[in-house]
C-alpha positions in Angstrom: 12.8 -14.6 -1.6 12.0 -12.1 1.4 14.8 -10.1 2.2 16.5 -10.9 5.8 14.6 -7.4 7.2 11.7 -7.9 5.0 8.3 -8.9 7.5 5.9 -11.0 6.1 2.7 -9.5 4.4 -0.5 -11.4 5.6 -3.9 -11.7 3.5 -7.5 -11.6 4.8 -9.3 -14.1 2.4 -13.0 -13.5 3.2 -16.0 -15.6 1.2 -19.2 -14.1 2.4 -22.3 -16.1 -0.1 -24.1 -18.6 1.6 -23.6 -20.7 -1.6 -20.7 -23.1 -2.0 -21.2 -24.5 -5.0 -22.1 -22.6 -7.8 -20.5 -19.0 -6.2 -19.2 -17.5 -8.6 -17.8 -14.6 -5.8 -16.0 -17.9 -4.2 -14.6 -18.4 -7.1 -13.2 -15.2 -8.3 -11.8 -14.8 -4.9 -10.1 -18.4 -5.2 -8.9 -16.8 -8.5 -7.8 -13.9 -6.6 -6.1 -16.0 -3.4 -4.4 -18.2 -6.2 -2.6 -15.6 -8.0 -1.8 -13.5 -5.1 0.2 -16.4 -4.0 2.0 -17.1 -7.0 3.3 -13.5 -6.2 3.5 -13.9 -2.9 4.7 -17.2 -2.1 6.5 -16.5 0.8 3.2 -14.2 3.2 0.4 -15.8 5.2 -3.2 -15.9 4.6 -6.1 -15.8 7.2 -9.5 -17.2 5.9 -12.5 -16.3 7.2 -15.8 -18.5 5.5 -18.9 -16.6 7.1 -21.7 -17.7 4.5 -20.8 -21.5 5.3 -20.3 -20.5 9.2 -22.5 -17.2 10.4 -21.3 -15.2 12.5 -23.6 -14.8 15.2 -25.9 -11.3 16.2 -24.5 -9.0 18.9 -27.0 -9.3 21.9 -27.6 -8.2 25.0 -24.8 -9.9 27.3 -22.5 -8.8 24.0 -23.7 -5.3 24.7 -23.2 -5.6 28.2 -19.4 -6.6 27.7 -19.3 -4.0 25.1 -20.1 -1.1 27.4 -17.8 -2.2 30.4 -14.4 -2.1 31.0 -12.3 -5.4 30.8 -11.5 -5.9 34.2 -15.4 -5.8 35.0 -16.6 -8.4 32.4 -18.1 -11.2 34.0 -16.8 -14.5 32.7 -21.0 -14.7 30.7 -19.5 -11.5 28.9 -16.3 -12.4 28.0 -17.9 -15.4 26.1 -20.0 -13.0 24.5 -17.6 -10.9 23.1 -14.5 -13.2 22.8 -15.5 -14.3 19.1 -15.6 -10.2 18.4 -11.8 -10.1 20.1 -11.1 -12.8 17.4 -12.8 -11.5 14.5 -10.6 -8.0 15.0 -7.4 -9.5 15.7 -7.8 -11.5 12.5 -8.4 -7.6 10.6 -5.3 -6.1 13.0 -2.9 -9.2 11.6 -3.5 -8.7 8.4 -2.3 -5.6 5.9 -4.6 -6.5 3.4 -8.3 -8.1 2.7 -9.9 -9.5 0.0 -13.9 -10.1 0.2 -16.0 -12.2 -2.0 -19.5 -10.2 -1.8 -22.7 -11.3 -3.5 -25.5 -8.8 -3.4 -28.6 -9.7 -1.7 -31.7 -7.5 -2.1 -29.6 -4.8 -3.1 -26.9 -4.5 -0.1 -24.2 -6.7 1.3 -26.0 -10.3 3.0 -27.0 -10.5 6.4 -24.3 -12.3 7.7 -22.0 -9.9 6.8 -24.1 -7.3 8.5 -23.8 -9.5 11.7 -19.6 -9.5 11.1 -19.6 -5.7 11.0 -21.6 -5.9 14.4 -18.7 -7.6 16.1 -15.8 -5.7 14.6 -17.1 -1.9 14.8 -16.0 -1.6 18.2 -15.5 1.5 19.7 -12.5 0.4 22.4 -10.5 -1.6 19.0 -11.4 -1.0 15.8 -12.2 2.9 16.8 -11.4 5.1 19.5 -13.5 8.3 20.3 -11.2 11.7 20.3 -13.2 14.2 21.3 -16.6 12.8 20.4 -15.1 11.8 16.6 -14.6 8.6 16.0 -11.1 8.2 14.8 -10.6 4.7 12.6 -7.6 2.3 13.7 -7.4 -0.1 10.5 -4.8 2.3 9.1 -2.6 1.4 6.5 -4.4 -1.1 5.0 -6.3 -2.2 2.1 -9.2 -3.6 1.0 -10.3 -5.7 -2.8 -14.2 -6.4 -2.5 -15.2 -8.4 -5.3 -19.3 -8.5 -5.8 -21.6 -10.9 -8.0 -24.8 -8.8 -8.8 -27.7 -10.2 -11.0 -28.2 -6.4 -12.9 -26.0 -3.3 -14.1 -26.0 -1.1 -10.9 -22.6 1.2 -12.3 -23.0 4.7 -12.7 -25.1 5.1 -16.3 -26.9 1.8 -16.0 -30.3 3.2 -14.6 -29.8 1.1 -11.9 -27.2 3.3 -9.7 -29.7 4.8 -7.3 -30.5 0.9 -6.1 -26.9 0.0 -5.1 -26.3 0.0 -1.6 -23.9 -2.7 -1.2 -20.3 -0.2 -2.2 -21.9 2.8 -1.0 -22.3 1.1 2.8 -19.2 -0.6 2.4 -16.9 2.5 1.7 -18.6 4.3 4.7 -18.4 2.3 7.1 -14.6 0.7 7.0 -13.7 4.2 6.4 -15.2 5.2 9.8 -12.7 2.1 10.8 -9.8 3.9 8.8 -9.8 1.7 6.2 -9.2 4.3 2.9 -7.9 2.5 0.4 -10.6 0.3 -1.2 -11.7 -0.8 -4.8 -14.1 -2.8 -5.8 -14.1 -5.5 -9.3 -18.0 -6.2 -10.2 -19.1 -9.0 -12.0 -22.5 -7.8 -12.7 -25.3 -8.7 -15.2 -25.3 -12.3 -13.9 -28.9 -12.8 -14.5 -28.4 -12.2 -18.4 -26.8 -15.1 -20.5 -25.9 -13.1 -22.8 -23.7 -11.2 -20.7 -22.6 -13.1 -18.0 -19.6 -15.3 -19.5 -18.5 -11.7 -20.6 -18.5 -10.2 -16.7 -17.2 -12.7 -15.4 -14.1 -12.4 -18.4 -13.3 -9.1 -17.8 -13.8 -9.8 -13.8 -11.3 -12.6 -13.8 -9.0 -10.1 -15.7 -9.2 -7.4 -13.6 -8.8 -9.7 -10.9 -5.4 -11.3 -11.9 -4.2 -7.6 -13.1 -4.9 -6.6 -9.5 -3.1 -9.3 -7.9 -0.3 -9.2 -9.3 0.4 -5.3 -7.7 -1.9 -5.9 -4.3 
């Protein structure tokens, strides 16, 4: 039970692969979502699907609203951006994310791409102090959990090709956003391997949620 002047925690359960059936990031995050609420039976989680519902490109009326002021948004631009005001308050309600994210052609998929469009905003997500952008998602954390076909760790060979947790540490760190790890389940593509990964994924996945 939640003490009288405990606050509620709140979850960001994000699936990014445009597969449904047959994800195996959906379902290590569904492992991850299921456990975290047998430990946390009392807090709220958001979900956000975006590989079974795009989010859409920024453009140019999004721009437009991007670059003015509030007050001078025309009602065309505060459609445009509204779904960005959304997408942001969802990350601001939350202390915590998790992210299923299969790698496509070596980085994160282009839908996701298109979700980082909307919430790397300069007037929420960041504010400019003296020309440096200084990151607002403080205080937060974030579990991404990736499905890769191949090795890509450090050792395999194959580390120079990953660009998935490189980009991904960068960029919510210009948001503030520190405190990330990553579980892989990598070598998909082998069958001898695969049932192993995914093992020691599901592992490190119930280990982790247990203490997120």
């Amino acid at each position: 039970m939640l003490s009288p002047d405990s606050k509620p925690r709140c979850l960001l359960h994000m699936d990014v692969s445009a597969r449904v059936q047959g994800s195996y990031s959906r379902q290590l995050t569904q492992k991850f979502v299921s456990q975290w609420q047998q430990a946390n039976p009392h807090h709220q989680i958001i979900y956000r699907d975006i590989g079974r519902f795009p989010i859409p490109h920024i453009d140019e009326t999004w721009v437009a609203a991007y670059e003015s002021e509030p007050e001078d948004r025309t009602a065309e631009m505060q459609a445009a951006i509204a779904l960005s005001d959304t997408l942001i308050d969802e990350l601001f309600a939350a202390d915590c994310y998790v992210m299923g994210m299969p790698m496509y052609n070596l980085t994160v998929p282009s839908t996701f791409k298109a979700y980082l469009d909307q919430v790397f905003r300069r007037d929420r997500t960041l504010q400019i102090v003296n020309g440096i952008p200084k990151g607002q998602l403080t205080d937060k954390k974030l579990l991404v959990i990736t499905t890769r076909k191949y090795n890509y760790r450090v050792g395999s060979g194959r580390e120079d090709r990953d660009f998935l947790e490189p980009y991904l540490s960068a960029i919510f760190k210009v948001m503030g956003l520190t405190d990330i790890s990553y579980i892989h389940a990598d070598q998909l593509a082998s069958a001898l391997n695969k049932d192993q990964s995914l093992a020691h994924a599901t592992q490190a996945i119930h280990q982790r949620a247990l203490r997120f």
